[in-house]
Each structure stands twice: as structure tokens, then as C-alpha cells.
VODOLUM-452860 format. One line per field, with one value per residue (C-alpha): y, x, z; residue in three letters. Coordinates in nm, 2 decimals, always signed. Example, Ala and Ser with C-alpha at 12.3 -4.5 7.8 and 13.67 -1.06 7.14 Angstrom:
Y = c(-0.45,-0.11)
X = c(+1.23,+1.37)
Z = c(+0.78,+0.71)
rest = c(ALA,SER)
% end
This chain:
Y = c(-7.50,-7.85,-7.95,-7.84,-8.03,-8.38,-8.30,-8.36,-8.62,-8.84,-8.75,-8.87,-9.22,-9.25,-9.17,-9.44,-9.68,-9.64,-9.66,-9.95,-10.19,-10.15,-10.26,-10.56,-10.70,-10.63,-10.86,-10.68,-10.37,-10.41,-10.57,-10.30,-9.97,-10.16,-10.15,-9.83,-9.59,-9.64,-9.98,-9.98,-9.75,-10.01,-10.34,-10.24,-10.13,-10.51,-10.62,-10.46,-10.60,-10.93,-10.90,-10.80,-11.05,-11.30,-11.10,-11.23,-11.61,-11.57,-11.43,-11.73,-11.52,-11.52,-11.82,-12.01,-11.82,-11.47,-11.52,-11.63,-11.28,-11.05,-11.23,-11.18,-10.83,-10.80,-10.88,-10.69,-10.33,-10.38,-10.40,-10.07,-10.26,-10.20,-9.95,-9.96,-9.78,-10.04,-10.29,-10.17,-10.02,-10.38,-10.64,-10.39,-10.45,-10.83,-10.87,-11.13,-10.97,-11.24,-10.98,-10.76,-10.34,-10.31,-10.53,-10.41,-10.04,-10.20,-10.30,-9.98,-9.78,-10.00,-9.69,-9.49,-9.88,-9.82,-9.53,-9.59,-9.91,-9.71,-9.45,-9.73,-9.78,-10.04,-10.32,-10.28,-10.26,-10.57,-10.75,-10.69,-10.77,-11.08,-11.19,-11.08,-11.28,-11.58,-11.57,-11.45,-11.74,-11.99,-11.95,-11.96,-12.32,-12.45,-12.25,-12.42,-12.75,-13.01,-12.92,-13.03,-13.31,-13.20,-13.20,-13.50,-13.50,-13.29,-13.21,-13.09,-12.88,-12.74,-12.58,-12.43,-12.24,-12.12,-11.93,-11.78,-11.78,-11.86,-11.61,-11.34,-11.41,-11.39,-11.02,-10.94,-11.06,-10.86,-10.54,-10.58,-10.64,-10.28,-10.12,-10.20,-10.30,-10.50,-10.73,-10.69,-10.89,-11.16,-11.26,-11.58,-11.73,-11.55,-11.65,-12.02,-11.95,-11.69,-11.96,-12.23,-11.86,-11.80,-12.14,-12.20,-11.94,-12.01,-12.37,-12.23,-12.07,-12.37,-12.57,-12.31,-12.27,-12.65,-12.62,-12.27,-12.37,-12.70,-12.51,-12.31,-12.62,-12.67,-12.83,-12.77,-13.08,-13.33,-13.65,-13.90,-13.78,-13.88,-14.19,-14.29,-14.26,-14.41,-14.14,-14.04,-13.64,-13.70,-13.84,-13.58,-13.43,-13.09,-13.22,-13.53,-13.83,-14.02,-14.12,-14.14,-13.74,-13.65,-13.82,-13.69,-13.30,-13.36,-13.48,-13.16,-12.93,-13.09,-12.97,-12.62,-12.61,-12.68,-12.42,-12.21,-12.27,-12.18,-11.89,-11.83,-11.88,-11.62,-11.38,-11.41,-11.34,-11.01,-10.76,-10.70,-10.32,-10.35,-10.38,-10.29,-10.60,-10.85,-10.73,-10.76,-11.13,-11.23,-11.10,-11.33,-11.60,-11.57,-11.60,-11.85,-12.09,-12.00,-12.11,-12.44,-12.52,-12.43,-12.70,-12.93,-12.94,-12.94,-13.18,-13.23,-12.86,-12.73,-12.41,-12.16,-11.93,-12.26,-12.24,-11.83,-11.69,-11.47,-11.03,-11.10,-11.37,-11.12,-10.85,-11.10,-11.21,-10.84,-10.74,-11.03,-11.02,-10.65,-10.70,-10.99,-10.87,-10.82,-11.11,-11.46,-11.70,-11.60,-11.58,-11.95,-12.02,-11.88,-12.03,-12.39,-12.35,-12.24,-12.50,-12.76,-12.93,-12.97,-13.26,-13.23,-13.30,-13.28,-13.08,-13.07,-12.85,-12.62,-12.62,-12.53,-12.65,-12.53,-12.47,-12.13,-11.91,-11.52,-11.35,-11.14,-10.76)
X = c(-6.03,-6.19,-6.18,-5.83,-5.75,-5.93,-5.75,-5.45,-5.52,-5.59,-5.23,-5.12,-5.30,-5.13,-4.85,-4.85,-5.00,-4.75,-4.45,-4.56,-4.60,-4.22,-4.14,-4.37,-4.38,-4.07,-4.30,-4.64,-4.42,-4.29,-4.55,-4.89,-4.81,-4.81,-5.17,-5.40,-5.37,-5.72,-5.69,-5.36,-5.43,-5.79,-5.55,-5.24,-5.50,-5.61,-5.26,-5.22,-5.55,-5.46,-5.12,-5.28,-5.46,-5.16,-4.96,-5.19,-5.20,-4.84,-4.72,-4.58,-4.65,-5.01,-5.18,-5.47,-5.76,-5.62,-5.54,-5.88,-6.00,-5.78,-5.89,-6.27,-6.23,-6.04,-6.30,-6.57,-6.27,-6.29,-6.66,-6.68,-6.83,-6.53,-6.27,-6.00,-5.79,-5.91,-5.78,-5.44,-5.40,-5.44,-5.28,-4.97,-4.80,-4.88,-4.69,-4.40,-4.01,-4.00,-4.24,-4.09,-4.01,-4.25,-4.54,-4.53,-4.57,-4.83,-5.02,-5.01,-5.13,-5.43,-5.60,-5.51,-5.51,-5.86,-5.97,-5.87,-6.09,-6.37,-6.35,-6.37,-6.69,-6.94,-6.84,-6.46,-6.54,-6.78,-6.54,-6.23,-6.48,-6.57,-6.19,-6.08,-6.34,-6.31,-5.91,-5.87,-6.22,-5.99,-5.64,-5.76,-5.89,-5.57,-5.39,-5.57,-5.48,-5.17,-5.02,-4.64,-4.64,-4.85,-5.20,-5.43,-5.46,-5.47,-5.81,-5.70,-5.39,-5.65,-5.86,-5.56,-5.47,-5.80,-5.84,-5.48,-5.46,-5.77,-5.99,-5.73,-5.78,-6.14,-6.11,-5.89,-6.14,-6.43,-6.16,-6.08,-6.48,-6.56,-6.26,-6.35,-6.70,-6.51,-6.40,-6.70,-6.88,-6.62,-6.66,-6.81,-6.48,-6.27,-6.42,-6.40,-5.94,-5.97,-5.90,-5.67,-5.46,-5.47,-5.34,-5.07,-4.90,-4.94,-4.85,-4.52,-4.46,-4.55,-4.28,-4.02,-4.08,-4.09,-3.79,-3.88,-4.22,-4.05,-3.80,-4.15,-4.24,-4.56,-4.58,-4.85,-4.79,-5.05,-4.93,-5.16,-4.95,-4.61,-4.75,-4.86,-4.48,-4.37,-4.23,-4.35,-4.36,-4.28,-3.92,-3.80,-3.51,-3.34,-3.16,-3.33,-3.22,-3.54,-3.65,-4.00,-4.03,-3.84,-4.09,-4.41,-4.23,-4.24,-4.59,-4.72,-4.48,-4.73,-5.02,-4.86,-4.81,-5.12,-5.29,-5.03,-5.14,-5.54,-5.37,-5.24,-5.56,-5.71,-5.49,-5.55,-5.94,-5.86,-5.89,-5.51,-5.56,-5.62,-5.15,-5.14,-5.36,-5.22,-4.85,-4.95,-5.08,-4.78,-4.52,-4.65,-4.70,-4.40,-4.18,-4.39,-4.27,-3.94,-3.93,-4.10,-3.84,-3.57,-3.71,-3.81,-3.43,-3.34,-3.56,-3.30,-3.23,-3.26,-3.35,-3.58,-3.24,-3.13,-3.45,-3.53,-3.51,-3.20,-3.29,-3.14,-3.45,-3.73,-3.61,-3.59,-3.95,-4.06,-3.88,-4.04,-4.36,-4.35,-4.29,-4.55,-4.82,-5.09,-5.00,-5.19,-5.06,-4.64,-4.73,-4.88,-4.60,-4.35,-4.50,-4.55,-4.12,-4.07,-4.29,-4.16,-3.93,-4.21,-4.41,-4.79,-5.12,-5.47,-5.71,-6.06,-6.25,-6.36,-6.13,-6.32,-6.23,-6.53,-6.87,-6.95,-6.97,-6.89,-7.23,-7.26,-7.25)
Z = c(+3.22,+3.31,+2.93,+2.91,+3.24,+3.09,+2.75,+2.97,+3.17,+2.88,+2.71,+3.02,+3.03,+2.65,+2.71,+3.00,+2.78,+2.53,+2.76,+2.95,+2.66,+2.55,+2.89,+2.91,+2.53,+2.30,+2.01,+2.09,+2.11,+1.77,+1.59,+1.71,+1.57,+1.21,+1.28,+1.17,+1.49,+1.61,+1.60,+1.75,+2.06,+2.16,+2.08,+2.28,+2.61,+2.52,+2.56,+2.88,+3.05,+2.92,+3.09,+3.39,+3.43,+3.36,+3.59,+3.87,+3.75,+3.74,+4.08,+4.28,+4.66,+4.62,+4.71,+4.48,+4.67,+4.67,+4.28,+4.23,+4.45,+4.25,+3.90,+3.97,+4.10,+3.79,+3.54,+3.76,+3.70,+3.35,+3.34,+3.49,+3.79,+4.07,+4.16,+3.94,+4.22,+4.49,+4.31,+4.19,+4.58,+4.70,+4.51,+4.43,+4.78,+4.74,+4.46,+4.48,+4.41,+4.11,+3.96,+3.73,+3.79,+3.47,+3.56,+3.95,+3.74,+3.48,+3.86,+4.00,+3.69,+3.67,+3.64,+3.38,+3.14,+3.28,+3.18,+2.81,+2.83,+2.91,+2.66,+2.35,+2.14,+2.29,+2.04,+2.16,+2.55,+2.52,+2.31,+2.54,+2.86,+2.71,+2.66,+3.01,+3.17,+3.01,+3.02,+3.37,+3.48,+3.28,+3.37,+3.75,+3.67,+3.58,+3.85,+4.09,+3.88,+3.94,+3.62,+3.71,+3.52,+3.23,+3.11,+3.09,+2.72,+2.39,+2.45,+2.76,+2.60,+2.35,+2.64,+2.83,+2.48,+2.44,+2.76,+2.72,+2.32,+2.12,+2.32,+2.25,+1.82,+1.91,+2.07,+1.80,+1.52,+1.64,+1.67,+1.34,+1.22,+1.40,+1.26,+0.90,+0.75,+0.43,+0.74,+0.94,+0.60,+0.66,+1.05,+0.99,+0.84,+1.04,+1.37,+1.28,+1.21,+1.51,+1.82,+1.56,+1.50,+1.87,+1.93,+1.70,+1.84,+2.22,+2.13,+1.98,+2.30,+2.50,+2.32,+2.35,+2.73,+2.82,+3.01,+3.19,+3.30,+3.44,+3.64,+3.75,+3.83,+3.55,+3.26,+2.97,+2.77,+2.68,+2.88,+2.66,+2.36,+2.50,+2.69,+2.34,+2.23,+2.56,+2.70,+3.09,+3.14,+3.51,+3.41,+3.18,+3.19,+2.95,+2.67,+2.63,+2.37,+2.46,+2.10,+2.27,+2.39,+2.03,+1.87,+2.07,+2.05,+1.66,+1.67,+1.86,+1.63,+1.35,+1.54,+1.59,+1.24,+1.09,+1.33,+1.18,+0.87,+0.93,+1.06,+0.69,+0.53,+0.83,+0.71,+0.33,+0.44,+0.55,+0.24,+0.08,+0.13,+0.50,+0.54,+0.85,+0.99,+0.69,+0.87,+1.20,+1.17,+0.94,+1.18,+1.40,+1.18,+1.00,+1.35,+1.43,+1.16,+1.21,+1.59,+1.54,+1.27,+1.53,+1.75,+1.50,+1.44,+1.79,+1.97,+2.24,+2.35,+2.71,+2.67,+2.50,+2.43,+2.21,+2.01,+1.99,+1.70,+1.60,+1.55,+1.18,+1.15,+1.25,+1.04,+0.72,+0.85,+0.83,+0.54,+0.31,+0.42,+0.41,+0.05,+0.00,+0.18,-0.08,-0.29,-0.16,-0.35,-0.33,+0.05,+0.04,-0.14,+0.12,+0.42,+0.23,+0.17,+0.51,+0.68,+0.48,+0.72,+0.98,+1.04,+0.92,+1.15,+0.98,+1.22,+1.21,+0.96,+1.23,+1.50,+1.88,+2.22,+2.37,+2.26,+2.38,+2.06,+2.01,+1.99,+1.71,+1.83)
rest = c(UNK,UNK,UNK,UNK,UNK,UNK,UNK,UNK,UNK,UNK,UNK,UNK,UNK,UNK,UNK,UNK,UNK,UNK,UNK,UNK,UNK,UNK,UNK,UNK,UNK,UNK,UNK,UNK,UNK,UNK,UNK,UNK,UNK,UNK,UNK,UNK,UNK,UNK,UNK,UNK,UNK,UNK,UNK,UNK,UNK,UNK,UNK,UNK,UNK,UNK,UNK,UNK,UNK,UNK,UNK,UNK,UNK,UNK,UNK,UNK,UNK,UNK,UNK,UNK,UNK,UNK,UNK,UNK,UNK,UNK,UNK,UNK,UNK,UNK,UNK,UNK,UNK,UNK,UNK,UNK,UNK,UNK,UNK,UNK,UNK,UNK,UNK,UNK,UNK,UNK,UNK,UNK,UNK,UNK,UNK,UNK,UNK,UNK,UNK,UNK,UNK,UNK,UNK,UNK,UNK,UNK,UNK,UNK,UNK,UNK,UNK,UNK,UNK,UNK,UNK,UNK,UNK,UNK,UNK,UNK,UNK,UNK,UNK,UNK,UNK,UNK,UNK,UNK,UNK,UNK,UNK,UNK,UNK,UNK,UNK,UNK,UNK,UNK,UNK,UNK,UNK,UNK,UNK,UNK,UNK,UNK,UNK,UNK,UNK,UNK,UNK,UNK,UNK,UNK,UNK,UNK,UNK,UNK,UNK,UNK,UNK,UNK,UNK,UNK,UNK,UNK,UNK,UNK,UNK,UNK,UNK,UNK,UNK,UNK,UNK,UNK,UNK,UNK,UNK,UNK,UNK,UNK,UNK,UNK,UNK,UNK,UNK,UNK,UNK,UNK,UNK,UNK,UNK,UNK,UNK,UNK,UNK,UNK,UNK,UNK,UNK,UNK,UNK,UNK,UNK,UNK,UNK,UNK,UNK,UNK,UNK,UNK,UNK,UNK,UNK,UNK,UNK,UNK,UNK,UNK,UNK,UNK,UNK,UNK,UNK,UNK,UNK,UNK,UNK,UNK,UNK,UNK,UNK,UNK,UNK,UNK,UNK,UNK,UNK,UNK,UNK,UNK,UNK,UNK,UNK,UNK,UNK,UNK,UNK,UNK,UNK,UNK,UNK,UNK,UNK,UNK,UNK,UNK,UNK,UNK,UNK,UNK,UNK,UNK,UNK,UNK,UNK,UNK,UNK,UNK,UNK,UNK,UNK,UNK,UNK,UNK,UNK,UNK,UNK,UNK,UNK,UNK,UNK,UNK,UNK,UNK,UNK,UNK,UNK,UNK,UNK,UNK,UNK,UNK,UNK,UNK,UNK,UNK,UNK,UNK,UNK,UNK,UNK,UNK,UNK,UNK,UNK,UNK,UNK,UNK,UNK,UNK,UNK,UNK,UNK,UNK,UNK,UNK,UNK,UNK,UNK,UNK,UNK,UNK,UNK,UNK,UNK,UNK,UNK,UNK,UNK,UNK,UNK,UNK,UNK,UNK,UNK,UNK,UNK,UNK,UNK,UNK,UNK,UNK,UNK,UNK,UNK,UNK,UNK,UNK,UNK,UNK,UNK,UNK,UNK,UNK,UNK,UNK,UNK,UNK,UNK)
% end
């Protein structure tokens, strides 16, 4: 009776999972069940903690102290060290109205999210610890930041997308090593593309939400880059002509760009038989590229909506790479065409904002 009762209770906590993550990711919705099943289920319960903990950073009603409260008891929940239930009874009724019906729900089934954490391997629980303490530790740094007017420099802007991005490809990377030994034999390489994959796609975002975070009232821009163009971040304005911010925008769509393109070679390290990761990484990838040509060709828009991708565009992107998946060099080909338009930035051979390394598990 008590095995049939547990048997239950986890269907339950699945089903949740698997509900909750079409309400708060349409991409990470779409793009996860590509993945093998077992690697899907540990990856989306990722997701989830990782939007917990952005849920927190992001709620304007909570001051910088309570944020920083509800981020360490955080990471202490998904260590097994707190009560999950403690801490989605007290932040829940804190939550701002700005906060969505599906994160507020996300909040109060902290939980069950929870209790799937637990049940993964120790290589998985350690890897998605790891990540939620040193996104939720990081993110509460620059919360408690001045960031209206953008950061200090690119350095700076590197940082910021490693504790929300970069950390992410490294969780992701060790998933992928425990799910499959052929990848496992490959983890140096991968772990030194992991944080440029993580952050050519938050810098996509970053460029895509300029105008959003403004209205939010931040700014995750490097201000030495467009001080260098003569452009002042503190002066800018939605549909801007300055020449100066055109040209800096271009200049960090180069960046973007070439971590996309480490994010490429990533990809071609993971074996061709292993489609449903390949897919996974180029559906990102591939939208990717198509968004930073969008701005690339709109420097002056004034809103993400001007620059987001049409449905038609991610249902070409799936469809091709679908079809190219186990062949390298047609998709280098493809993504050298489609990022053709964009400026190019050389990065350093190993790219790392900060020098604390993934231990080998």
C-alpha cells in the first residue's frame, strides 16, 4: 500500500513538472523533450530550479536583503539542507502581483521540483547544486548593484553572463558526461565551449531586451564599450540614430557571434549519434543566429517584438538542422551563411570569466 502510495506521489511531482515548464518557458518547452527521456526529465527539474531562483532576483516587492534571505535559503533547499515547504510557505505570499500566475504556482510547488532533485544520481544533484549556488550567490551581487546605466565594462558583462548563462552550459555539460560515457571521454573540450555557449545565448537575450530591462529600470550593457564609440548609456533613448550606440550594438553582436560560434564547434564534439543533444544545442544555436541578424539589421529598433524571431523562422531552424544534424561540415557551412551578415570579434582561445573550475566528479 505505501509503495503504491509513493508510486503515486511521484506521477504526481511529473506530472507537475511537466506542466509547469509549458507555462514558464515556451523555448525550453519546446526544445527538452528532443533530449533522451532520462536526460530530459533531470534537465527540465534544472530549468525549474534555475527559474526559481530568477524568480526571486526578479520580484521588484522584495527588497535587496529579503532577496538575498530567500536566495541562500534557496541553495541550502536544494542541497537537501532546509525545508523545501518552509521556503515555498514563506516567500509565496511575498511575491509581487508583477509576478506571473505560473511562476507564483512554480513558488508554491517548490516541493514536489524538490523532491525530483533529490531522487537524481549524485553526479546530477551535485552538478545542479553547484549551478544554483553560484547563479542564485551571483545574481544577488548584481541585484544589489546600480546597474541602470549599465555595467562598468566587458569584463564586467562577461561575469554577469556567467552566473546566469555560462554556469547553466556547465551543469548541462556534466549532465550530458553522466548520461553518456562517449561524452563523459570528451569533458575536457567541452568544459572549455560550456560558459562561451552559455554566453552567446544570454548575450543574445541581453540585446534583445535592451529596451525591456530599461523600462525595468537596469541595463546589462558594458558602458566602456559604448564610451569607446562615444555613445553615453545614461542618454539613450528606443529607436536610436546615434551612429555611436549603432556602432557599439554591432560590435557586441560580433562578440555574441563568435561565442556562438564556439557553441558550433561544442556541438560538433558531441558524438553524431547522440540527436537528441546535437538538436537541443542547435535549436538554440540556430535561433540564436537568426535573432542577432534581426538586430544587426535593425540597430535602431525599440523593442524586442521588432527583433523576435517569426514561428515560420523556428520551424525552418528545426526542420534544417533536423536534417543536418549528423553531418559537421554542411552544418559549419550553414551557420558560416547564416552568420555571414554579422560583424566578427576574435575571443580568446579559452574563454573564462572567472577562475573557479568544475571539479571533475
Amino acid at each position: 500500500m505505501e509503495d503504491q502510495y509513493q508510486t503515486t506521489a511521484v506521477a504526481a511531482d511529473e506530472r507537475f513538472q511537466n506542466h509547469i515548464l509549458q507555462g514558464v518557458s515556451r523555448t525550453f518547452a519546446l526544445t527538452i523533450p528532443v533530449l533522451p527521456q532520462s536526460l530530459a526529465r533531470v534537465v527540465s527539474n534544472a530549468y525549474l530550479l534555475c527559474r526559481i531562483a530568477d524568480t526571486i532576483e526578479d520580484d521588484k516587492q522584495l527588497p535587496d536583503y529579503r532577496k538575498r534571505e530567500y536566495s541562500e535559503q534557496f541553495i541550502r533547499v536544494v542541497a537537501g539542507a532546509d525545508s523545501a515547504q518552509d521556503f515555498a510557505t514563506r516567500l509565496y505570499p511575498e511575491l509581487s502581483a508583477e509576478a506571473t500566475a505560473d511562476e507564483k504556482e512554480l513558488i508554491q510547488n517548490t516541493p514536489a521540483v524538490i523532491r525530483i532533485t533529490h531522487s537524481f544520481n549524485a553526479r546530477q544533484r551535485v552538478a545542479l547544486e553547484r549551478c544554483i549556488r553560484i547563479m542564485a550567490e551571483g545574481m544577488t551581487r548584481y541585484q544589489e548593484t546600480n546597474v541602470r546605466y549599465g555595467l562598468r565594462d566587458q569584463a564586467d558583462m562577461d561575469k554577469y553572463c556567467y552566473f546566469v548563462a555560462g554556469v547553466v552550459g556547465e551543469m548541462l555539460t556534466e549532465l550530458f558526461c553522466d548520461h553518456c560515457k562517449g561524452i563523459d571521454r570528451k569533458r575536457p573540450e567541452l568544459m572549455q565551449l560550456a560558459v562561451s555557449f552559455g554566453q552567446g545565448l544570454q548575450m543574445t537575450n541581453i540585446l534583445k531586451d535592451i529596451w525591456e530591462d530599461q523600462q525595468r529600470g537596469m541595463c546589462w550593457l558594458p558602458q566602456d564599450v559604448f564610451a569607446q564609440n562615444g555613445a553615453d548609456l545614461r542618454q539613450l533613448q528606443p529607436r536610436t540614430e546615434n551612429s555611436g550606440f549603432q556602432q557599439a550594438l554591432g560590435q557586441l553582436v560580433g562578440v555574441a557571434r563568435a561565442h556562438l560560434a564556439n557553441a558550433l564547434r561544442y556541438t560538433l564534439i558531441i558524438p553524431a549519434h547522440e540527436t537528441g543533444i546535437r538538436r537541443f544545442c542547435l535549436w538554440a544555436l540556430g535561433m540564436a543566429v537568426l535573432t542577432l541578424r534581426k538586430i544587426n539589421a535593425n540597430r535602431a529598433f525599440s523593442s524586442g517584438r521588432e527583433v523576435k524571431i517569426s514561428r515560420r523562422s523556428v520551424k525552418a531552424t528545426i526542420a534544417l538542422t533536423n536534417l543536418l544534424t549528423s553531418h559537421d561540415k554542411l552544418l559549419l557551412w550553414l551557420f558560416n551563411l547564416m552568420a555571414r551578415p554579422l560583424p566578427e570579434c576574435q575571443l580568446p582561445a579559452v574563454f573564462s570569466p572567472v577562475s573557479e573550475t568544475v571539479p571533475k566528479l
